[in-house]
C-alpha positions as CSV (number, residue, x, y, z in Angstrom):
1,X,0.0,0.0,0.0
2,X,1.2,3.4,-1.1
3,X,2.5,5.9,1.6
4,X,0.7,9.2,1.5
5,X,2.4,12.2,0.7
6,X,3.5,14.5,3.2
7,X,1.0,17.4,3.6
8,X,2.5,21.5,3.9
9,X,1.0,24.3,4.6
10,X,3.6,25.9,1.8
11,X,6.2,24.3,-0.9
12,X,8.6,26.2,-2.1
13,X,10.4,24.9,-5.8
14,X,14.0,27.2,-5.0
15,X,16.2,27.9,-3.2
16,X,17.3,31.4,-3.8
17,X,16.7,34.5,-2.8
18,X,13.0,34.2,-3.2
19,X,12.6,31.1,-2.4
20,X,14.2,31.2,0.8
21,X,12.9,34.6,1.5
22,X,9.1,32.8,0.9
23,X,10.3,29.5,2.9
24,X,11.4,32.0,6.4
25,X,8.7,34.7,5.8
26,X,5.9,31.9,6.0
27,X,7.5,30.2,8.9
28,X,7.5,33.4,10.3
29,X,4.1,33.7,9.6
30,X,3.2,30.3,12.0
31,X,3.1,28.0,8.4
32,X,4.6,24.5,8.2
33,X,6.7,25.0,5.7
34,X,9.0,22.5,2.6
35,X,11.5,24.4,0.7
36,X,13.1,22.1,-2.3
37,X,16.3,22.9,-3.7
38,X,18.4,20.9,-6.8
39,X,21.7,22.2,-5.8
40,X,22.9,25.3,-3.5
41,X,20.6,27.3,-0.7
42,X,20.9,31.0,-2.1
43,X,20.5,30.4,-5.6
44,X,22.3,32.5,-8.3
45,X,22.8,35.5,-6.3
46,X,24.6,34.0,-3.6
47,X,26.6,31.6,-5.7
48,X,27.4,32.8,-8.9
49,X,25.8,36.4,-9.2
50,X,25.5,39.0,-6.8
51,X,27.5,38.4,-4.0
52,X,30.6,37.0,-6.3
53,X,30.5,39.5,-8.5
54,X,30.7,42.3,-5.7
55,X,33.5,40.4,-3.9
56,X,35.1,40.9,-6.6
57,X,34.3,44.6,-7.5
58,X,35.6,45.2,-4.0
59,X,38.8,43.6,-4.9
60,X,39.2,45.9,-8.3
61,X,38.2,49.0,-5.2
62,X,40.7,48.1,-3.5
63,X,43.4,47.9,-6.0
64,X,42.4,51.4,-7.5
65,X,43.0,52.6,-3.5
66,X,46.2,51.0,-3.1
67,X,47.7,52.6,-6.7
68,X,46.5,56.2,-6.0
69,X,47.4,55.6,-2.5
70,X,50.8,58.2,-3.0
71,X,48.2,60.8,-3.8
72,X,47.4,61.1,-0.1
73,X,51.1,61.2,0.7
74,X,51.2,56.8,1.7
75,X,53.6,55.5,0.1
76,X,53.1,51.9,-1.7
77,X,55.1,49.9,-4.1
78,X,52.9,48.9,-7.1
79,X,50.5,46.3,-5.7
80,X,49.5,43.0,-7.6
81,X,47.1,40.9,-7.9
82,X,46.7,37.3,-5.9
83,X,44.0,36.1,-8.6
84,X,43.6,33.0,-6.4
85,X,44.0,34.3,-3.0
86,X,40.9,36.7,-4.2
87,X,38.7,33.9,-5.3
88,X,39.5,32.4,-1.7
89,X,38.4,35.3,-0.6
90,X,34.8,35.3,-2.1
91,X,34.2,31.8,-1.8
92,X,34.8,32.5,2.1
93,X,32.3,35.0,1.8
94,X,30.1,32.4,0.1
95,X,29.7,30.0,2.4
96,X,29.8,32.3,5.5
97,X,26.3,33.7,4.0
98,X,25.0,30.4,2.7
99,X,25.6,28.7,6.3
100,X,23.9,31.4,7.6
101,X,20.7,31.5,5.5
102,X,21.0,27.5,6.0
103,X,21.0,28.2,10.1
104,X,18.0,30.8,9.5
105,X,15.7,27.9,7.8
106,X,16.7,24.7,10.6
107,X,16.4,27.5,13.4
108,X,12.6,28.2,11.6
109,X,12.0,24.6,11.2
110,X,11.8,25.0,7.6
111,X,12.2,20.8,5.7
112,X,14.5,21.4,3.2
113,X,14.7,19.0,0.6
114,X,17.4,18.4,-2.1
115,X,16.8,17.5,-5.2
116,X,14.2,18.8,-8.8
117,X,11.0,19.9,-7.6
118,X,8.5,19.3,-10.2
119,X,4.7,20.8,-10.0
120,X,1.8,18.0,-10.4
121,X,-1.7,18.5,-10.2
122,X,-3.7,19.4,-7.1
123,X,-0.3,21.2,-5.6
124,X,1.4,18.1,-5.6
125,X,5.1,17.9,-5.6
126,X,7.5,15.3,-7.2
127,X,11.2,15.6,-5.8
128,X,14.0,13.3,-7.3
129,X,16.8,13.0,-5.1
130,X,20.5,13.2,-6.7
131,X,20.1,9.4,-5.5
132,X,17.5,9.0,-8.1
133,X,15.0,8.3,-5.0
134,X,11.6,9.8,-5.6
135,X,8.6,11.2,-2.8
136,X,5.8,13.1,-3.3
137,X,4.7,16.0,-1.0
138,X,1.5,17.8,-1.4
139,X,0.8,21.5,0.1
140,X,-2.5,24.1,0.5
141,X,-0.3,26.6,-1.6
142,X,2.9,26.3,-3.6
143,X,5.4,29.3,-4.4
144,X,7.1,28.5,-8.1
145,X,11.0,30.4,-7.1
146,X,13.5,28.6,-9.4
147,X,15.5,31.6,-10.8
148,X,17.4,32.0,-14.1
149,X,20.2,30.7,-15.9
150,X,22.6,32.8,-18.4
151,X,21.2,33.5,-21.9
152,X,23.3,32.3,-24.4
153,X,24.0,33.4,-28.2
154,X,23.0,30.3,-30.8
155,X,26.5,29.5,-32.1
156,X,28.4,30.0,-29.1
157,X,29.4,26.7,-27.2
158,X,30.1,27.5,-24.1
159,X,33.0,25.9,-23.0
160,X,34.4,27.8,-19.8
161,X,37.8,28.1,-21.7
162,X,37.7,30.7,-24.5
163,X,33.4,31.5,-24.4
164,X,32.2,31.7,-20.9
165,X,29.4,33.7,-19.3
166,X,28.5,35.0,-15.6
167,X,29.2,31.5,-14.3
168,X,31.7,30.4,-15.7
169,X,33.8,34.3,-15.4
170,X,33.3,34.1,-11.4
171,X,35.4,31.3,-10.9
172,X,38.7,32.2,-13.2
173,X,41.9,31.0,-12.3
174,X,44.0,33.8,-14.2
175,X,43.3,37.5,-15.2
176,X,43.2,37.2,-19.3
177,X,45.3,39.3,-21.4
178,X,42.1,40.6,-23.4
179,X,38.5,40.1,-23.1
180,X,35.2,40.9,-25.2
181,X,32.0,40.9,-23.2
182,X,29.1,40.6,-25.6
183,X,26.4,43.2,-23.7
184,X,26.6,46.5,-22.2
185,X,23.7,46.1,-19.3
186,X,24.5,46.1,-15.6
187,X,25.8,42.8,-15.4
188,X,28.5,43.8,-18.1
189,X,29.6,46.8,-17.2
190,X,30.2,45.4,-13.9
191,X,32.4,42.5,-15.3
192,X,34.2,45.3,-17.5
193,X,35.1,47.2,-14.9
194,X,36.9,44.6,-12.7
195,X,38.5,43.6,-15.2
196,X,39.7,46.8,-16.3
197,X,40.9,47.2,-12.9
198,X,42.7,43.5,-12.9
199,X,44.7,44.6,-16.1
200,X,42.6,43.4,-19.0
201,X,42.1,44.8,-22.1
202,X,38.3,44.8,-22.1
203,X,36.1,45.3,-25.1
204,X,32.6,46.0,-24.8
205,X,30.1,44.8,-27.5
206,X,26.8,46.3,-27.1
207,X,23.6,46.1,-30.2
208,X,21.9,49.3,-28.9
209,X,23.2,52.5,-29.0
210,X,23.7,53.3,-25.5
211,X,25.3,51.0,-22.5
212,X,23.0,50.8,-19.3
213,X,19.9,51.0,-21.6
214,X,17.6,51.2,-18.7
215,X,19.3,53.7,-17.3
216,X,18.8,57.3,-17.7
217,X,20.8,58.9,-20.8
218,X,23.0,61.0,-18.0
219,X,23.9,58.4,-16.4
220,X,24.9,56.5,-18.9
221,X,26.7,59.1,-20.7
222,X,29.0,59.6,-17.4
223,X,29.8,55.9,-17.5
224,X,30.7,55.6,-20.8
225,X,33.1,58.6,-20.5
226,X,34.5,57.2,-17.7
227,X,35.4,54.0,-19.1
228,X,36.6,55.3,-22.3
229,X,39.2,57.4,-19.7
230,X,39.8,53.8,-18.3
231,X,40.9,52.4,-21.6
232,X,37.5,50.3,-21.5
233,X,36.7,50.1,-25.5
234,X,32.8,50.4,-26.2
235,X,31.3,49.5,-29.8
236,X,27.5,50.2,-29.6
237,X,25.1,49.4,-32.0
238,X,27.4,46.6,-33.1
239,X,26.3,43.5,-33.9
240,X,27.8,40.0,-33.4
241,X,28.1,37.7,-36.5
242,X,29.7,35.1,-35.2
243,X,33.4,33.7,-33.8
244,X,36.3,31.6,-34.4
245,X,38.4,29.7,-32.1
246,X,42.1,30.0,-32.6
247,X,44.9,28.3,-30.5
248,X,45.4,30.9,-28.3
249,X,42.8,33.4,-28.7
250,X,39.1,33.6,-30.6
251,X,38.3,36.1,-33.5
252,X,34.6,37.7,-32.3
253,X,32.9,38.5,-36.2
254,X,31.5,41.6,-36.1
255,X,29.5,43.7,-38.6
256,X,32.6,45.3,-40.7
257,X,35.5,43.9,-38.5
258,X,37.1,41.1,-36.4
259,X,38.3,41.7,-32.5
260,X,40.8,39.4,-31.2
261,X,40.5,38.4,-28.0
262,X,41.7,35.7,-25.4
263,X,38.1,35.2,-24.2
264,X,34.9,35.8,-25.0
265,X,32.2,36.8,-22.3
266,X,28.1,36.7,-23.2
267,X,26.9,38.9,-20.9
268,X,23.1,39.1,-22.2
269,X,21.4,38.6,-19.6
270,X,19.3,36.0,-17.9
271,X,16.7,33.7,-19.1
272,X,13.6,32.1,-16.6
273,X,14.9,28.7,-15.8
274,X,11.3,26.6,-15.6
275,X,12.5,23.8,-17.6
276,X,12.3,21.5,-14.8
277,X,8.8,22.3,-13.4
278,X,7.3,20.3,-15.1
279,X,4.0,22.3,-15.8
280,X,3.1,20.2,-18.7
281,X,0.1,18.7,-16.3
282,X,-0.9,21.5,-15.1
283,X,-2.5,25.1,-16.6
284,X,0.3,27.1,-16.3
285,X,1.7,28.1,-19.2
286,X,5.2,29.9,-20.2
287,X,5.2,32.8,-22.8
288,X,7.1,33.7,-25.3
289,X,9.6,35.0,-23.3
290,X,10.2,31.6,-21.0
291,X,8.2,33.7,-18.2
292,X,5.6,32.3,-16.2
293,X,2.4,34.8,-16.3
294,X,1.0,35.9,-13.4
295,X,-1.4,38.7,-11.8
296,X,-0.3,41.8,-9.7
297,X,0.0,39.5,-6.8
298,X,2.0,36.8,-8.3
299,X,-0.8,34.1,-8.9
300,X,-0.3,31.9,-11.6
301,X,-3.4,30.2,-13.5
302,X,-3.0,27.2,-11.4
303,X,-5.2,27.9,-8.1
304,X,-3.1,28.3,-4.9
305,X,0.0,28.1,-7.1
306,X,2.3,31.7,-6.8
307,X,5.4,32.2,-9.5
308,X,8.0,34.8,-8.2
309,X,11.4,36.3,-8.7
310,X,13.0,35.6,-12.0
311,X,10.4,33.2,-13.8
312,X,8.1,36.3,-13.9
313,X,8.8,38.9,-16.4
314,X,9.4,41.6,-13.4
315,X,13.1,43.2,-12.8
316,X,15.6,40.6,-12.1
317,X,16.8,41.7,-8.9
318,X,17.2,39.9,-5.6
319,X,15.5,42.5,-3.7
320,X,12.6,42.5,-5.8
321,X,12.0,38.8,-5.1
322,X,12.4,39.2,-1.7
323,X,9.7,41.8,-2.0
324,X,7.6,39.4,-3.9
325,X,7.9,36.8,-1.5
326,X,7.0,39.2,1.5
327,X,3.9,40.2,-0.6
328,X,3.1,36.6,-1.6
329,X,3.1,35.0,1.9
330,X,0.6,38.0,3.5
331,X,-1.2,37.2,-0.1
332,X,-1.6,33.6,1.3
333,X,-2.0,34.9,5.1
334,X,-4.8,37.1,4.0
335,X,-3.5,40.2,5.1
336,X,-3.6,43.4,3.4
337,X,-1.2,42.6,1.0
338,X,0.1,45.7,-1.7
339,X,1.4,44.6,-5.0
340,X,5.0,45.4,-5.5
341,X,5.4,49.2,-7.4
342,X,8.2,47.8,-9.9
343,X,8.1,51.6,-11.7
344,X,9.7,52.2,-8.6
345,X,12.2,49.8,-7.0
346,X,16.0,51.0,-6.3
347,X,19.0,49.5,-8.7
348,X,22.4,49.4,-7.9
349,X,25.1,48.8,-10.1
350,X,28.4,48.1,-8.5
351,X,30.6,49.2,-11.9
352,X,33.0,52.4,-11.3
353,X,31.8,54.5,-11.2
354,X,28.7,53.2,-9.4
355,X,25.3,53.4,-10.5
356,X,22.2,53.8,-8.7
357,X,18.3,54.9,-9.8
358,X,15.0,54.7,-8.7
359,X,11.7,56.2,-10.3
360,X,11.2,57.5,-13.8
361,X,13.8,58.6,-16.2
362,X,14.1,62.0,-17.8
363,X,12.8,60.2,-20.6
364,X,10.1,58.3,-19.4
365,X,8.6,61.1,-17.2
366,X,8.0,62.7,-20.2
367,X,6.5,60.1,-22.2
368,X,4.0,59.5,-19.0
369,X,2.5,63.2,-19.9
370,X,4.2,64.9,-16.9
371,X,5.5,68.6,-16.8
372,X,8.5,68.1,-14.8
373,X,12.1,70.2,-13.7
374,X,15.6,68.7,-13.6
375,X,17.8,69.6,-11.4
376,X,21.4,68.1,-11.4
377,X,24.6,68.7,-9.6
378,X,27.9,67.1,-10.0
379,X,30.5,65.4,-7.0
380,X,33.0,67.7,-7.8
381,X,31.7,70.8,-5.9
382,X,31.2,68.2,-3.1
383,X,33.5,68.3,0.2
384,X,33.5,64.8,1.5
385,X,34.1,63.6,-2.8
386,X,36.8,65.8,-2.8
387,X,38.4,64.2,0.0
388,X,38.2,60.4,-0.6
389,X,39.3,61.8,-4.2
390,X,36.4,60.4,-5.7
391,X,34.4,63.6,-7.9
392,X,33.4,61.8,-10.9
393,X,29.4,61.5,-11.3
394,X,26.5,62.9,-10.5
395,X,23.1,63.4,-9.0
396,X,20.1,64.0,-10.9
397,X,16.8,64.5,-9.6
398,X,13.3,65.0,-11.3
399,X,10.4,66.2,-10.0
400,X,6.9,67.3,-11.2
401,X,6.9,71.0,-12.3
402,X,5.3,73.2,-9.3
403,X,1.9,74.7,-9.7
404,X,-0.5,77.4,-7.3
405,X,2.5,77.9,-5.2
406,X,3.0,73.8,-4.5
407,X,5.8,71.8,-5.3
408,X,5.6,68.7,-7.2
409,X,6.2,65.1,-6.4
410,X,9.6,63.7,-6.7
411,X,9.5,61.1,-9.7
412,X,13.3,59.9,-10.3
413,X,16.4,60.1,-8.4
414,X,19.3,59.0,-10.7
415,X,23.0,59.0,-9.1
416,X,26.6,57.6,-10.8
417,X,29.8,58.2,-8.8
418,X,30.7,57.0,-5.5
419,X,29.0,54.9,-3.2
420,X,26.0,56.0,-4.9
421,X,24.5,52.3,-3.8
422,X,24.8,53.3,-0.2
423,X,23.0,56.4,-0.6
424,X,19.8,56.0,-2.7
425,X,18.1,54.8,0.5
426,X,16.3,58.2,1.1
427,X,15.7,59.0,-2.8
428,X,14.1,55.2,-2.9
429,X,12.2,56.9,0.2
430,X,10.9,59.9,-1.3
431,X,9.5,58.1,-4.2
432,X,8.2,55.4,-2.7
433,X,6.1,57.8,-0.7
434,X,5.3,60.3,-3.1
435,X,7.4,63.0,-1.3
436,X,6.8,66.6,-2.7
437,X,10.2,68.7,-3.4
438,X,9.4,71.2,-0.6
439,X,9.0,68.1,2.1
440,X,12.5,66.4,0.7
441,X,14.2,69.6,0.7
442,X,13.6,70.3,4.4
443,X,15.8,66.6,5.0
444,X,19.3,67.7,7.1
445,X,22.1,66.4,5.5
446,X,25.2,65.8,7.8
447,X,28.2,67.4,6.7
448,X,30.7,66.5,5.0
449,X,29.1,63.7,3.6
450,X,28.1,62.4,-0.3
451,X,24.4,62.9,0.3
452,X,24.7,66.6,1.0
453,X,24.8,66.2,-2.9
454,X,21.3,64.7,-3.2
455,X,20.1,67.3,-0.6
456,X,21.5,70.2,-2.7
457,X,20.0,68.9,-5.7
458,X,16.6,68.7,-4.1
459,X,16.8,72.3,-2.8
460,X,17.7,73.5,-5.9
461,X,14.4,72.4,-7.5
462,X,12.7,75.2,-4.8
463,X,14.8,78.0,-6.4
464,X,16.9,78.5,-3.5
465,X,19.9,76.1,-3.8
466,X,22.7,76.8,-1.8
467,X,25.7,75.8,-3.4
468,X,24.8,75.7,-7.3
């Protein structure tokens, strides 16, 4: 006689950031609760995206401090680069976090269970173990959270020697000579910009006519002059025809000319990764795009059954799925639940210089039928900049246009230059909450930091701007 399958209150298909986010919110929450994994807790942020990619961005950092270090009067011989001591280094940080998120599920009593997770009917789940062993679990709701995998160019083997992408680029064993990343988003600049910094000679190959296509135009501007400054080559709207592997390098075939390079990064971003779901038996369906269709709350066409994070065509961000997960779980819970504002959710891009955004663009604010004013003020004028030598970039704020006397909402706070990540926190804020100019204004910045900048900028969008 047939065992029955073990009944949840939730199943969660991933293990990454919003899947493990679901898996602790709803046993937060008071839910019994199964989170099934194939490989690593943390996903592709944790393992090969986010937090790798930053470790090593923080390396490049501190190599660009150590070589400009005589400016401030230390004296340094010319440092070099441990390649391997660095990727000790990261993977350290690796499983530090991973052991941690790991602690956070046993301590919340969450069942993890290795191996694929595919979706039957009636919210059942079939998990085969790495052992080939197969159980069945069935829950009242299932959360669909199994991430992304690189997208790849038809033609392009990838064979983590001479064509590689995100994966495969996180765990090199030697800085290469020369390097052509095939795509100029966030995920590419970043990658060009360590590089740069580890001594590459970095090519970037970009179809559209701008890097950071997302981003605003000023932004974008700033960090392709920067890199250009860097030695960074940039070929936009070029298009890729196709490569050959020689013995010691591969010729990238562009439109009109060959590069030669030692290795080839795609870099075009990521595609849904629901090839294992096995939603063939039930009534969810994937579109066009690979993504899984779902309302403003994440519900898929399959009752009870949520999709989050990057199988939804929402911004691939870790943050955002954490979000998602928050929203799905009081979804579940039947609390007031809001659906997630992804008009307005904050980037970061760690690149240098760094990048960092939230609300509309200069652009897009005007496409929406908005009257707005500009205001934008550059590090250079700033004290704190100044000191840490670091004036490249600037702020850029946009705000309705005022009217009667009243000042408008706040719509878009764009930064680039440095730490710009650590200091969109209150711009993020004043979108989020639909702060008026006059009420952002009145914020004290302390002094001498880098977001007097974003104050100043505000204040001069009242006419009375101190220092521009």
């Amino acid at each position: 006689m047939s065992q029955e399958p073990k009944h949840f209150d939730l199943i969660v298909i991933g293990g990454g950031p919003g899947g493990y986010a679901s898996a602790l919110y709803g046993a937060a929450a008071g839910m019994n609760v199964a989170l099934v994994e194939m490989a690593k807790i943390g996903g592709t942020c944790l393992h090969v995206g986010c937090i790798p990619a930053k470790e090593l961005l923080e390396t490049a950092s501190v190599l660009r401090t150590v070589r400009e270090a005589e400016e401030f009067g230390v004296i340094s011989s010319e440092p070099t680069l441990n390649l391997s001591k660095t990727m000790e280094r990261k993977q350290g940080v690796i499983n530090q976090l991973t052991k941690g998120v790991e602690s956070l599920l046993e301590r919340r009593k969450v069942n993890v269970f290795n191996g694929i997770g595919s979706l039957m009917p009636d919210r059942e789940v079939k998990i085969q173990g790495i052992d080939n062993s197969e159980i069945m679990i069935n829950g009242d709701h299932v959360i669909l959270a199994s991430g992304s995998k690189p997208r790849t160019i038809p033609g392009f083997e990838i064979d983590g020697h001479r064509i590689l992408t995100s994966d495969e680029l996180l765990s090199l064993d030697e800085v290469p000579e020369s390097v052509a990343i095939i795509g100029g988003g966030a995920i590419g600049v970043e990658f060009a910009s360590a590089l740069n910094d580890f001594g590459s000679s970095v090519t970037i190959v970009e179809a559209l006519p701008d890097i950071l296509a997302g981003c605003d135009k000023d932004l974008s501007k700033a960090v392709s002059r920067s890199f250009k400054k860097r030695g960074i080559n940039i070929l936009t709207d070029s298009t890729v025809k196709g490569h050959t592997k020689k013995e010691d390098m591969v010729a990238l075939h562009l439109e009109g000319e060959d590069i030669n390079v030692e290795k080839v990064v795609i870099s075009i971003g990521r595609r849904p990764f629901a090839d294992l779901l096995g939603l063939s038996e039930t009534s969810i369906t994937v579109d066009t795009g690979g993504f899984i269709p779902v309302d403003s709350f994440c519900r898929t066409d399959e009752e009870d059954v949520y999709a989050i994070g990057d199988l939804i065509n929402t911004p691939q961000l870790a943050h955002v799925a954490f979000a998602e997960a928050i929203m799905v779980i009081k979804d579940i819970c039947g609390e007031d639940a809001t659906p997630v504002d992804y008009d307005k959710v904050p980037w970061a891009i760690y690149c240098h210089p760094e990048v960092a955004f939230a609300g509309l663009t200069e652009s897009k604010a005007k496409e929406s039928g908005y009257e707005i004013e500009v205001s934008k003020h550059r590090f250079t004028g700033n004290g704190r900049a100044m000191i840490v030598g670091e004036t490249e970039g600037l702020v850029k704020v946009i705000a309705e246009k005022s009217h009667n006397g009243r000042s408008g909402q706040i719509l878009g706070v764009h930064m680039v230059g440095p730490w710009v990540t650590e200091q969109l926190g209150q711009g993020y804020l004043a979108i989020n909450w639909e702060a008026t100019v006059d009420e952002v204004a009145e914020f004290i910045q302390p002094h001498p930091t880098m977001s007097e900048l974003f104050g100043e900028t505000v204040l001069a969008l009242t006419g009375r701007a101190l220092h521009g």
